[in-house]
FIKOLZA-1660 file (N, C-alpha, C; in steps of 0.1 Angstrom, whole numbers, plus 5000, padded with zeros to 4 digits):
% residues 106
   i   px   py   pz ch aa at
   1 9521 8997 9787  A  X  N
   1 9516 8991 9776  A  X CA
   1 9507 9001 9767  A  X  C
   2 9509 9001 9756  A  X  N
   2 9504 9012 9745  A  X CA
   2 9487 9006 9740  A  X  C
   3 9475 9015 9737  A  X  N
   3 9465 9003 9736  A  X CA
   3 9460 9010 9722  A  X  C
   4 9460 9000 9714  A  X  N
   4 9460 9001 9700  A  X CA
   4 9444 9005 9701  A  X  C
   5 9438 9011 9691  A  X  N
   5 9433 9024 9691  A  X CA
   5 9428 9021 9674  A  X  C
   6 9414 9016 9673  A  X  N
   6 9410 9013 9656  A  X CA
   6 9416 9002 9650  A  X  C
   7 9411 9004 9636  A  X  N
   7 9416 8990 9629  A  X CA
   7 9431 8987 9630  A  X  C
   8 9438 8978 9629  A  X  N
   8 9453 8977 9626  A  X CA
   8 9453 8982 9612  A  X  C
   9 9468 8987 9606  A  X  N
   9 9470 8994 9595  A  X CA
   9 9480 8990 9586  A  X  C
  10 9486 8987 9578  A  X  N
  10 9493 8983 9568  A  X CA
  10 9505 8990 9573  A  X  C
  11 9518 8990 9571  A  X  N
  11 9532 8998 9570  A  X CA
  11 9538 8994 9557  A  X  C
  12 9544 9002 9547  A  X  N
  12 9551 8992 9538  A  X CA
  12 9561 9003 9536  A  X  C
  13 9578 9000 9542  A  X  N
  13 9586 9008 9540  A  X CA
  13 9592 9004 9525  A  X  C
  14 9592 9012 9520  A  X  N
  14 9598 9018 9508  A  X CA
  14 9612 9028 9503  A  X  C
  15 9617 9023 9514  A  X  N
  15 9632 9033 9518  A  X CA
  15 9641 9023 9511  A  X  C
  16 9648 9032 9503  A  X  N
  16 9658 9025 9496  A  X CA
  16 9674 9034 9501  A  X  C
  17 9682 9024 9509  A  X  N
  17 9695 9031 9515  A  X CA
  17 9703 9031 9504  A  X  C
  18 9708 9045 9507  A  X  N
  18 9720 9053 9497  A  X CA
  18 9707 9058 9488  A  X  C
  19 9698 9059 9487  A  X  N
  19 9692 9067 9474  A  X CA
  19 9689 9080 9478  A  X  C
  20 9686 9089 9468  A  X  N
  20 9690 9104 9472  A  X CA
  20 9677 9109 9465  A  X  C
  21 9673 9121 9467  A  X  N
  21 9663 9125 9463  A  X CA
  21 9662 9131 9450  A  X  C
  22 9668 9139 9448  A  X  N
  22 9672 9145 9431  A  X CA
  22 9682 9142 9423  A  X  C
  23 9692 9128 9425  A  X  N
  23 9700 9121 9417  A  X CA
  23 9700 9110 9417  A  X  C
  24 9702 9101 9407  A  X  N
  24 9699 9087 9405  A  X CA
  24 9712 9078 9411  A  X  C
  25 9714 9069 9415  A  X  N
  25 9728 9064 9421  A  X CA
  25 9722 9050 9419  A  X  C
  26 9742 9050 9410  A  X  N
  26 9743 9036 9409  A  X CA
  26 9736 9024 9414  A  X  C
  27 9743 9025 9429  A  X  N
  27 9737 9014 9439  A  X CA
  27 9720 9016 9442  A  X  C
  28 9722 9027 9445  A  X  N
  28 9706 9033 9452  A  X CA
  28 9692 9034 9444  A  X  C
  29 9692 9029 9427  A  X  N
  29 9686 9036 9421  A  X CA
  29 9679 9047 9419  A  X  C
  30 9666 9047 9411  A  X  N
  30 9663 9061 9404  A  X CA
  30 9660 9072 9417  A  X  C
  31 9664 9081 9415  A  X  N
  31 9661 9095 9422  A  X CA
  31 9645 9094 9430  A  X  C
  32 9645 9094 9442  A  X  N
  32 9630 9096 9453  A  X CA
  32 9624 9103 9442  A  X  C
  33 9627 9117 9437  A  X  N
  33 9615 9121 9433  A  X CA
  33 9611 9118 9421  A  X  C
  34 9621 9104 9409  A  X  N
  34 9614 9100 9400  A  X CA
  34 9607 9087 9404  A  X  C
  35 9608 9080 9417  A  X  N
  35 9599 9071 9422  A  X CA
  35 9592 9073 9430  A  X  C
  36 9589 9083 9436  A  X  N
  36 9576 9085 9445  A  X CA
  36 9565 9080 9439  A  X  C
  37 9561 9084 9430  A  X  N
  37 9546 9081 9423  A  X CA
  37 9544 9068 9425  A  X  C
  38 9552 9058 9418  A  X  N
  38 9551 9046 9413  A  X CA
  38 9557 9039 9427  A  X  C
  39 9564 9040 9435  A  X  N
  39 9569 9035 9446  A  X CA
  39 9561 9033 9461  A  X  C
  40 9554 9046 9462  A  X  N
  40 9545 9052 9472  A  X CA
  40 9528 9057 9466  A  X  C
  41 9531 9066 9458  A  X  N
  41 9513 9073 9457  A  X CA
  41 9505 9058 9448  A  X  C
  42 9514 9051 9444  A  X  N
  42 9505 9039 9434  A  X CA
  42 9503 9025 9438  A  X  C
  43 9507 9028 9455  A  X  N
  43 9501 9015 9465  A  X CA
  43 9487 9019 9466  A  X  C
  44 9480 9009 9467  A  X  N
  44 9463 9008 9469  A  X CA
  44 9462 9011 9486  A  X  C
  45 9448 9021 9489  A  X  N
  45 9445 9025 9503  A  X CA
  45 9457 9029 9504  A  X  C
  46 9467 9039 9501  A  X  N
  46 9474 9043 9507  A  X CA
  46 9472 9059 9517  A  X  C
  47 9471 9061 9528  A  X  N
  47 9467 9073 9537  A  X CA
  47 9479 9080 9542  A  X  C
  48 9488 9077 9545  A  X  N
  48 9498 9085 9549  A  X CA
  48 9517 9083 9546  A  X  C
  49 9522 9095 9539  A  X  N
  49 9533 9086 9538  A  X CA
  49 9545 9098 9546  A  X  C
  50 9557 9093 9551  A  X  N
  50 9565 9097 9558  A  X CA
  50 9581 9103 9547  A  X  C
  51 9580 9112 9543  A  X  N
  51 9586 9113 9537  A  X CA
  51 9602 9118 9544  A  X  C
  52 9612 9107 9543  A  X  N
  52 9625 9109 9550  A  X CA
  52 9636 9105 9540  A  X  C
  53 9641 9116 9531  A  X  N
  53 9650 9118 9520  A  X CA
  53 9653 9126 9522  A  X  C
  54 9672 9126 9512  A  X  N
  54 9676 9139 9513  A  X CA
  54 9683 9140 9518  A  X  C
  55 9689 9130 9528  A  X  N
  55 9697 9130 9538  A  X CA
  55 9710 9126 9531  A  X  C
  56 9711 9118 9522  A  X  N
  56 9726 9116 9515  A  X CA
  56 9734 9120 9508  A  X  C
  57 9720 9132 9503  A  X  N
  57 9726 9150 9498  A  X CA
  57 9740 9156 9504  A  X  C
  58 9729 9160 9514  A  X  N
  58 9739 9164 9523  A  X CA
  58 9750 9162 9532  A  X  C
  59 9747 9144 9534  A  X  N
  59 9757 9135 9537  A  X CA
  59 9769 9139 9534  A  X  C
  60 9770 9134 9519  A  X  N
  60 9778 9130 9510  A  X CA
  60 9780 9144 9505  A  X  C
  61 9777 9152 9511  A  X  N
  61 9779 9167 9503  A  X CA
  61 9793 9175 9494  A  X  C
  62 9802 9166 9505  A  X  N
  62 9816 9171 9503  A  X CA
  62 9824 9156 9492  A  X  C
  63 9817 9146 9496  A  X  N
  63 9822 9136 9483  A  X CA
  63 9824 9136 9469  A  X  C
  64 9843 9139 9467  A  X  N
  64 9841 9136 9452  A  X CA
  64 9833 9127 9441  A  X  C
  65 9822 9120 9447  A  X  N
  65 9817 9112 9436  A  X CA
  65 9803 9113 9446  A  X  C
  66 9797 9124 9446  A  X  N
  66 9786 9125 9451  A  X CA
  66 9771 9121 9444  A  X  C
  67 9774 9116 9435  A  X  N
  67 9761 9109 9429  A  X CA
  67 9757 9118 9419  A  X  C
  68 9758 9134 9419  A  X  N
  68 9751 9141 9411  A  X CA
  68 9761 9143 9396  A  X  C
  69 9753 9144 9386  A  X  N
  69 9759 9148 9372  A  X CA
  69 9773 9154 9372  A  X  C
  70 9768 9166 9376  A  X  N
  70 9776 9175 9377  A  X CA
  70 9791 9176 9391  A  X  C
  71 9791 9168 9398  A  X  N
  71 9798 9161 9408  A  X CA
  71 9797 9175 9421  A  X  C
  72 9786 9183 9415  A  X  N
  72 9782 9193 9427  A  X CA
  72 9769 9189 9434  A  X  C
  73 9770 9191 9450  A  X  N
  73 9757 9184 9455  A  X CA
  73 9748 9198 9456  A  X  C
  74 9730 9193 9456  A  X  N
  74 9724 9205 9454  A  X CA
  74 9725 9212 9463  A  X  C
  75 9716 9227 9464  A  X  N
  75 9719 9235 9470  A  X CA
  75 9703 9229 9480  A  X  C
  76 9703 9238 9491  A  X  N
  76 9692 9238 9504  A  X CA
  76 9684 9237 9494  A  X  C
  77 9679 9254 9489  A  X  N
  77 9665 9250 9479  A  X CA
  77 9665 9243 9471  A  X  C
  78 9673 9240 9465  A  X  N
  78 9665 9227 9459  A  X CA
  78 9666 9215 9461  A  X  C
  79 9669 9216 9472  A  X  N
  79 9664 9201 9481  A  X CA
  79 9650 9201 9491  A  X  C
  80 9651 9217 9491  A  X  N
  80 9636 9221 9502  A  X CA
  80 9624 9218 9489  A  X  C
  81 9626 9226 9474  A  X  N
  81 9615 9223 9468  A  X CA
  81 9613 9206 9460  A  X  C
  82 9625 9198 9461  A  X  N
  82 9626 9187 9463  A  X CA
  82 9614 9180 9466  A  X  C
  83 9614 9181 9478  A  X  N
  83 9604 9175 9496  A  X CA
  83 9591 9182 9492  A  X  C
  84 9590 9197 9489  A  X  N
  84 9580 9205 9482  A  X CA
  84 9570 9197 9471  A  X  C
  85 9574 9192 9466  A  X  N
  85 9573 9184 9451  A  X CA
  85 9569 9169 9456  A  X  C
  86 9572 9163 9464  A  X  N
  86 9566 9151 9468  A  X CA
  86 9553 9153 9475  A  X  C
  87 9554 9162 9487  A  X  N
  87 9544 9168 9495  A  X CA
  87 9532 9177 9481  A  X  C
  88 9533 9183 9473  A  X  N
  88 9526 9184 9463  A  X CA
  88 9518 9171 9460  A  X  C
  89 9526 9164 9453  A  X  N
  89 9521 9151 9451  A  X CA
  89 9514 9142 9457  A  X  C
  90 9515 9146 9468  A  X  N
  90 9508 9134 9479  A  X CA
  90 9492 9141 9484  A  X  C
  91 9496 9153 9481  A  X  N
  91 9481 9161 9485  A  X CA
  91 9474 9158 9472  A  X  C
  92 9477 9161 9459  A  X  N
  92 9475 9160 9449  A  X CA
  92 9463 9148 9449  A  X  C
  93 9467 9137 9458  A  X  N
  93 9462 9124 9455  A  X CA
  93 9453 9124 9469  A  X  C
  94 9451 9134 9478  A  X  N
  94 9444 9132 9491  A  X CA
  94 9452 9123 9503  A  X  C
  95 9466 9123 9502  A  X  N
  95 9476 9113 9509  A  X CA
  95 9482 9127 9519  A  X  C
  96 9485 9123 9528  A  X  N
  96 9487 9127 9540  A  X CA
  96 9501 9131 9541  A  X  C
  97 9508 9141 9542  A  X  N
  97 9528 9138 9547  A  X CA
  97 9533 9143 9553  A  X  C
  98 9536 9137 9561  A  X  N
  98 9547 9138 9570  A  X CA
  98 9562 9141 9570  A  X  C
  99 9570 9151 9570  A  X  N
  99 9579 9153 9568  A  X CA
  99 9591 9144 9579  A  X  C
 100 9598 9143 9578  A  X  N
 100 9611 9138 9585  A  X CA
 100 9624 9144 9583  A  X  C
 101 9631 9138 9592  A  X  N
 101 9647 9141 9589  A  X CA
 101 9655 9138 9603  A  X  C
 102 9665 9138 9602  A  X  N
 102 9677 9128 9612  A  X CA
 102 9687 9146 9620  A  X  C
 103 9686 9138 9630  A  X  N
 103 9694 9155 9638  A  X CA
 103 9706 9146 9640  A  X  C
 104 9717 9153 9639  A  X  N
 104 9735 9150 9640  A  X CA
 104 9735 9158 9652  A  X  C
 105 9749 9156 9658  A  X  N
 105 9748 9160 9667  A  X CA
 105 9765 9168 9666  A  X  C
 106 9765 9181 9667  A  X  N
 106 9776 9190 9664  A  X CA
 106 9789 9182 9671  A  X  C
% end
């Protein structure tokens, strides 16, 4: 049995499936890093956020209709300064982040 430890705390997932972090998709709407602000840093008391995008980048990396403009998916860096750019943001504001991401298995 786990023993909770201080006040209880708010959760409010904000994960939108199929959305990608630096392109807007049809189904998934606008790009993680044009909603972060307004999605995440502009919840009231917000202390920590978990940032886990990015992942459909790379997913979908090889998909001819990979969501991006240009039907090329991005490269590492700029998916690393991507995550860089949220994590800016969240310090920016005294907000806490946590990085994530999903391991595949070869």
């Amino acid at each position: 049995m786990t023993k909770h430890i201080g006040p209880p705390r708010p959760v409010l997932n904000a994960g939108i499936g199929s959305n990608k972090l630096l392109t807007d998709v049809p189904l998934g709407g606008d790009a993680g890093i044009a909603r972060f602000t307004r999605d995440v840093l502009d919840q009231p008391r917000i202390g920590t956020v978990i940032v886990l995008i990015g992942i459909n980048h790379v997913q979908q990396a090889n998909s001819p209709s990979n969501g991006s403009p240009s039907g090329h998916s991005p490269t590492a860096e700029q998916l690393i300064n991507g995550r860089r750019a949220l994590i800016h943001a969240a310090r920016a504001r005294h907000v806490k982040a946590v990085g994530a991401t999903l391991r595949t298995s070869a």
